[in-house]
C-alpha positions as CSV (number, residue, x, y, z in Angstrom):
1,X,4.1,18.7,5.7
2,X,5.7,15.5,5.0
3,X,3.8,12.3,6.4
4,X,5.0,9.4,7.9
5,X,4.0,6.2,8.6
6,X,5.1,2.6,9.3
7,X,4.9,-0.9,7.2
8,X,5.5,-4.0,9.2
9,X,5.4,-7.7,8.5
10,X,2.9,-9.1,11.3
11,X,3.5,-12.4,12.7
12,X,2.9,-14.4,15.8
13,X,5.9,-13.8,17.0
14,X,5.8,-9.9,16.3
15,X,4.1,-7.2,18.1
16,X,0.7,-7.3,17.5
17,X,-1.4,-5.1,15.1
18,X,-3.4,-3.1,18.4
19,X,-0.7,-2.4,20.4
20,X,1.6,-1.4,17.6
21,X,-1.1,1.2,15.9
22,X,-1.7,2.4,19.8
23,X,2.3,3.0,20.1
24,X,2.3,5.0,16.3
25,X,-1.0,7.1,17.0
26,X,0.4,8.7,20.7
27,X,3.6,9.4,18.7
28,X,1.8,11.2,16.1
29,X,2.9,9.3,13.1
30,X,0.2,9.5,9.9
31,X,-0.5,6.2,9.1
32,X,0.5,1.8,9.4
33,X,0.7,-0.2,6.7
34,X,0.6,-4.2,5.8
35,X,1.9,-6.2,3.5
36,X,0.4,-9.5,1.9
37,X,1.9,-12.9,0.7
38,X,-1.0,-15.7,1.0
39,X,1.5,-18.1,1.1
40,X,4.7,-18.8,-0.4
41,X,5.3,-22.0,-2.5
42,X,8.0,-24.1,-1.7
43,X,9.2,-23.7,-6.0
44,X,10.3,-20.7,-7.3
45,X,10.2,-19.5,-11.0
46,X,10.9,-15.9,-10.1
47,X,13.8,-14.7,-7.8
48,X,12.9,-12.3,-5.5
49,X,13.3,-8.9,-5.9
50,X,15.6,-7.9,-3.3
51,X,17.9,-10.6,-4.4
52,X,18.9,-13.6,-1.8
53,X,16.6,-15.7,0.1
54,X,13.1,-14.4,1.3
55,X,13.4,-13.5,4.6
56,X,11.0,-15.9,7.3
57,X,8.4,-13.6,7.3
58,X,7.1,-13.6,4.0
59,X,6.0,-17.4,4.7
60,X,4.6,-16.1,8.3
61,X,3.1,-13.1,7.7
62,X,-1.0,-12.6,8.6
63,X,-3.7,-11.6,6.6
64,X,-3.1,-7.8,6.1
65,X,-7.3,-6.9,6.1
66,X,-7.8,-8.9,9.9
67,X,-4.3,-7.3,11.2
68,X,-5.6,-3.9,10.1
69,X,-9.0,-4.2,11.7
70,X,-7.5,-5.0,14.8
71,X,-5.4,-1.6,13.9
72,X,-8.4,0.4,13.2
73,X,-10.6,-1.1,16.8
74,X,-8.0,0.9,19.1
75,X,-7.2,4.4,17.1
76,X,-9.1,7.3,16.0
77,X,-6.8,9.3,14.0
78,X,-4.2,7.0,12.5
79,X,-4.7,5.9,8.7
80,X,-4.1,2.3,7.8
81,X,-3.4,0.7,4.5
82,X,-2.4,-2.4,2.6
83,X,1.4,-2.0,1.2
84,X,0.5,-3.7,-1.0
85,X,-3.0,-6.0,-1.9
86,X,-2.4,-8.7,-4.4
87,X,-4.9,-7.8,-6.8
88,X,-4.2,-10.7,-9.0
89,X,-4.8,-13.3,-6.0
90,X,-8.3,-11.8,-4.9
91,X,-11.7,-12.1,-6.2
92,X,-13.0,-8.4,-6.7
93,X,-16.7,-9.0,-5.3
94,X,-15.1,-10.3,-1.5
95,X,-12.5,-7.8,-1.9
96,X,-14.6,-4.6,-2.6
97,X,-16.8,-5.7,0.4
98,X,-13.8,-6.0,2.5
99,X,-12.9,-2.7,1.7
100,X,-16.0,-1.2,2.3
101,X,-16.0,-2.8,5.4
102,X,-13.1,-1.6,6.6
103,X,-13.3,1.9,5.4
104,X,-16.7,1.9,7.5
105,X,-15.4,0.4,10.8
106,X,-12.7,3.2,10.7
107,X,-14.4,5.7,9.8
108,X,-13.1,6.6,6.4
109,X,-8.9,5.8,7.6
110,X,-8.7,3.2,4.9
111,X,-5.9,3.7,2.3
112,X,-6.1,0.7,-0.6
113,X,-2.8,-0.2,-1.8
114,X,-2.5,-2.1,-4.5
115,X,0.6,-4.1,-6.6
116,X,0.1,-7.1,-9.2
117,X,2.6,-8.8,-7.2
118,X,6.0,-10.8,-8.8
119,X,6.2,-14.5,-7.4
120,X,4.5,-15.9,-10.6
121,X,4.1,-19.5,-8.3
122,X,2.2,-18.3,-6.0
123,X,0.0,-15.9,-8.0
124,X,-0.8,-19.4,-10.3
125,X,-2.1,-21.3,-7.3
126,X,-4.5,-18.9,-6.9
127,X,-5.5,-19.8,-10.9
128,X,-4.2,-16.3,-12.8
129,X,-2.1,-16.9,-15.9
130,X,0.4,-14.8,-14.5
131,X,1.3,-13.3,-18.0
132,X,-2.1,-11.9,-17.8
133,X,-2.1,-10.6,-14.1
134,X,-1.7,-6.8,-14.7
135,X,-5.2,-7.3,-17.2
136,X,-6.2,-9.1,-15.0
137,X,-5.4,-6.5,-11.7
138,X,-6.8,-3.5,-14.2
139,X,-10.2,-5.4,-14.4
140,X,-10.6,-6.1,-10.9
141,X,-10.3,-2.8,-10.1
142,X,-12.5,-1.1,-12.7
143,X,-14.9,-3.9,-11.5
144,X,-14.9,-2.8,-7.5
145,X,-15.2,1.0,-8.4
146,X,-18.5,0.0,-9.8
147,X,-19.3,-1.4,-7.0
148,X,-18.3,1.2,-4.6
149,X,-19.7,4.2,-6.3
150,X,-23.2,2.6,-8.0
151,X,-26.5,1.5,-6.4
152,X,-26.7,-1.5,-9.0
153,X,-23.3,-2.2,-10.7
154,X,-22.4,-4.5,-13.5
155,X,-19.2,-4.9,-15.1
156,X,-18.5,-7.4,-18.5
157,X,-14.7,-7.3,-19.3
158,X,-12.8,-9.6,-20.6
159,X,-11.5,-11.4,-17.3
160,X,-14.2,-10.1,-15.0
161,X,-17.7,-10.0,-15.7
162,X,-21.1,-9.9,-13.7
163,X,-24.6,-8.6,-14.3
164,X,-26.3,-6.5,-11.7
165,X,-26.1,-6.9,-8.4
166,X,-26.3,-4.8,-5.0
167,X,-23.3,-4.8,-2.4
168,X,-23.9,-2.8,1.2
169,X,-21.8,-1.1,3.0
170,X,-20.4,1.4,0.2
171,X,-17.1,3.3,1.1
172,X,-17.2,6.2,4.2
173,X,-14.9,7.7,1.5
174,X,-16.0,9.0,-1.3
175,X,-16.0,7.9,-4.3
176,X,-14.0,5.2,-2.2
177,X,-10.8,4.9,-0.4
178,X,-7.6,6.6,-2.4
179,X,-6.2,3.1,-4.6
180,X,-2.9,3.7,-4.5
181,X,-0.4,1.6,-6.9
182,X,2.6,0.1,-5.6
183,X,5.7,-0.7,-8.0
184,X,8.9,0.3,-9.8
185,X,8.9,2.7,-12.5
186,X,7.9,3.2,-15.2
187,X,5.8,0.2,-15.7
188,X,3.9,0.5,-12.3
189,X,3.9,4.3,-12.5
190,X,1.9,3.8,-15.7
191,X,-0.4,1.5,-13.8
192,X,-1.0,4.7,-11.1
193,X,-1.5,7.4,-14.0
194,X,-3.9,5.1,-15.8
195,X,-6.1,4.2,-12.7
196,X,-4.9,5.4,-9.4
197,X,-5.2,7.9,-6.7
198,X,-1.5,7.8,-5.8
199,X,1.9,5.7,-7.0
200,X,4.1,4.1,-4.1
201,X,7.7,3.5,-5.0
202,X,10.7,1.7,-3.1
203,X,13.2,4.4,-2.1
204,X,16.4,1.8,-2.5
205,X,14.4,1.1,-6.1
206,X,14.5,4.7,-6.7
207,X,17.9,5.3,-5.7
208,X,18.9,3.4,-8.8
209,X,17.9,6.4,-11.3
210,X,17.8,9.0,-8.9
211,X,15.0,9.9,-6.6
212,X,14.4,13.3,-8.3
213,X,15.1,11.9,-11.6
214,X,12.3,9.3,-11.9
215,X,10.0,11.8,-9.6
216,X,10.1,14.4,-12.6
217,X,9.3,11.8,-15.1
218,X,6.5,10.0,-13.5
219,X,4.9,13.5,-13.1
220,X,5.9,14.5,-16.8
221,X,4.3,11.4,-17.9
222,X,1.3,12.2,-15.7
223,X,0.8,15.7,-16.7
224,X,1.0,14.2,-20.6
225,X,-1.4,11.8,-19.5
226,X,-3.7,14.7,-18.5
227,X,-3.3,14.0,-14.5
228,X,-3.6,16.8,-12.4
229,X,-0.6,16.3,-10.3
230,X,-2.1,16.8,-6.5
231,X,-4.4,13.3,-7.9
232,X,-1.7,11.7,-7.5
233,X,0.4,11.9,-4.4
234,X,3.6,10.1,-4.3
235,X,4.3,7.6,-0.8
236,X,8.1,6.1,-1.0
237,X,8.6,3.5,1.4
238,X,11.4,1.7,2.8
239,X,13.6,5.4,3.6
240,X,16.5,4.9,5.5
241,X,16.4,6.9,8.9
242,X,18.3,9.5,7.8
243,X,17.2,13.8,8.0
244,X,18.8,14.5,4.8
245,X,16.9,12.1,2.8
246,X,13.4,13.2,4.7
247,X,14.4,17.0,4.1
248,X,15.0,15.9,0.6
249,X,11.8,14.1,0.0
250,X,9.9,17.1,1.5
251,X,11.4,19.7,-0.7
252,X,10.4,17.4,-3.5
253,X,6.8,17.4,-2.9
254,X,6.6,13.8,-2.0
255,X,3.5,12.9,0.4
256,X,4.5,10.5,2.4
257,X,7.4,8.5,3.5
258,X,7.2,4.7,5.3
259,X,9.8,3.3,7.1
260,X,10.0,-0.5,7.5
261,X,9.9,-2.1,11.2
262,X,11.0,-5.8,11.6
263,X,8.4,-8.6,12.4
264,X,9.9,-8.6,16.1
265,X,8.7,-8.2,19.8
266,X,7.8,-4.4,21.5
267,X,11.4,-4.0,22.6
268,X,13.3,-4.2,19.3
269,X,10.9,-1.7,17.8
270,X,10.5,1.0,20.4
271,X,14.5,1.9,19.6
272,X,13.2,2.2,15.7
273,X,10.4,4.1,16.7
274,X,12.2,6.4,19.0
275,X,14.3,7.1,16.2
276,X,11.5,7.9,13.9
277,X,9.9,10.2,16.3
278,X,12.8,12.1,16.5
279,X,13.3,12.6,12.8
280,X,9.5,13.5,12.8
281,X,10.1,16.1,15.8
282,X,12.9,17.6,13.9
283,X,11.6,17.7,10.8
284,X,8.6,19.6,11.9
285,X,10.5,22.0,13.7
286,X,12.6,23.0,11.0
287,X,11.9,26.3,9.1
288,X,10.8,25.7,5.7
């Protein structure tokens, strides 16, 4: 059955990350997820994807890892993740003991997205030749698998690099939480093959080539990269609310679907939600 889940932009002016992951668990949804953006700089060498101005949240936004905490404090069942970490703007030995963290203080709900991120200004401030970011990104991850999965890791590439140490608490999940790569094809979906558990595209990215279309290549070029296909589930985000694309998205195998909820108050979400929930209830109901 298809999953669904929620990604919103957390502000202090939104609802809160508690309340929020409260409201999604009774309603039965799978999962909430977080973007990050440590700050935007007032320059701008690279336009923004979606085209036009960056919308005020982006500069407002809180840190995804303390908004999902405060997720993971009031549910039981409902599965949190970044969408998506920076992995070019965090140091890999804090980050993998974040993660860890995390993943113990929910039990194992912990789902590690992961992108290389395209605002080359504010990736630089945080010191990354941003020509070099996806090396860079690659590195960091190889390094925090080592220190998930082994008593006394080391890691020497060319970017990242320590001797032996020890880092407590290791993952609840095992060998640690699903990484799961955020970004367009085919660059990104290359990315996922080489070192993910899982690829997350945009749907209105996708629509460009055709969902289906790029679906069938990423998992051609997975299967030729000697994936085995249920490794790597596929989670669009950013659907539109609408049956026929769910019912399409189900009979094409994909995992899971996020719909996007605006950095606004209880009352301007619960509509959204509603809506949601009834796609979910139908959905569910339908013969297969």
């Amino acid at each position: 059955m298809l999953k669904l889940g929620a990604v919103m932009f957390f502000t202090s002016y939104s609802m809160q990350p508690a309340p929020l992951a409260r409201l999604l668990e009774e309603r039965g949804f799978e999962s909430l997820w977080v973007p990050e953006h440590t700050h935007i700089p007032s320059s701008r060498k690279t336009e923004y994807p979606a085209g036009g101005p960056l919308i005020q949240p982006y500069y407002d936004i809180m840190d995804p890892f303390l908004a999902l905490t405060a997720a993971a404090t009031v549910t039981s069942q409902l599965r949190f993740g970044t969408g998506i970490a920076l992995l070019p703007q965090r140091d890999p030995i804090v980050t993998a003991k974040v993660v860890s963290t995390l993943d113990q203080l929910s039990n194992g709900r912990f789902l590690f997205g992961v992108g290389n991120g395209w605002n080359q200004d504010e990736i630089e401030n945080h010191g990354t030749d941003f020509r070099l970011r996806h090396k860079l990104a690659r590195e960091r991850l190889e390094a925090m698998k080592a220190i998930w999965t082994q008593e006394e890791p080391e890691y020497h590439g060319d970017m990242v690099a320590f001797d032996k140490m020890k880092q407590w608490p290791k993952p609840v999940q095992k060998p640690h939480p699903p990484i799961i790569v955020g970004g367009g094809y085919p660059h990104a979906a290359r990315r996922a093959i080489r070192y993910g558990d899982g690829w997350i595209p945009r749907a209105d990215r996708l629509e460009r080539g055709g969902i289906g279309v790029v679906i069938d290549k990423f998992r051609a070029m997975a299967r030729d990269a000697g994936r085995d296909l249920a490794s790597l589930p596929i989670t669009v985000f950013r659907l539109p609310d609408e049956l026929s694309k769910l019912e399409y998205c189900q009979a094409l195998g994909i995992d899971r679907v996020v719909f996007s909820l605006p950095a606004d108050k209880k009352e301007k979400l619960l509509p959204i939600i509603d809506r949601w929930s009834e796609l979910k209830d139908t959905l569910t109901q339908k013969p297969r």
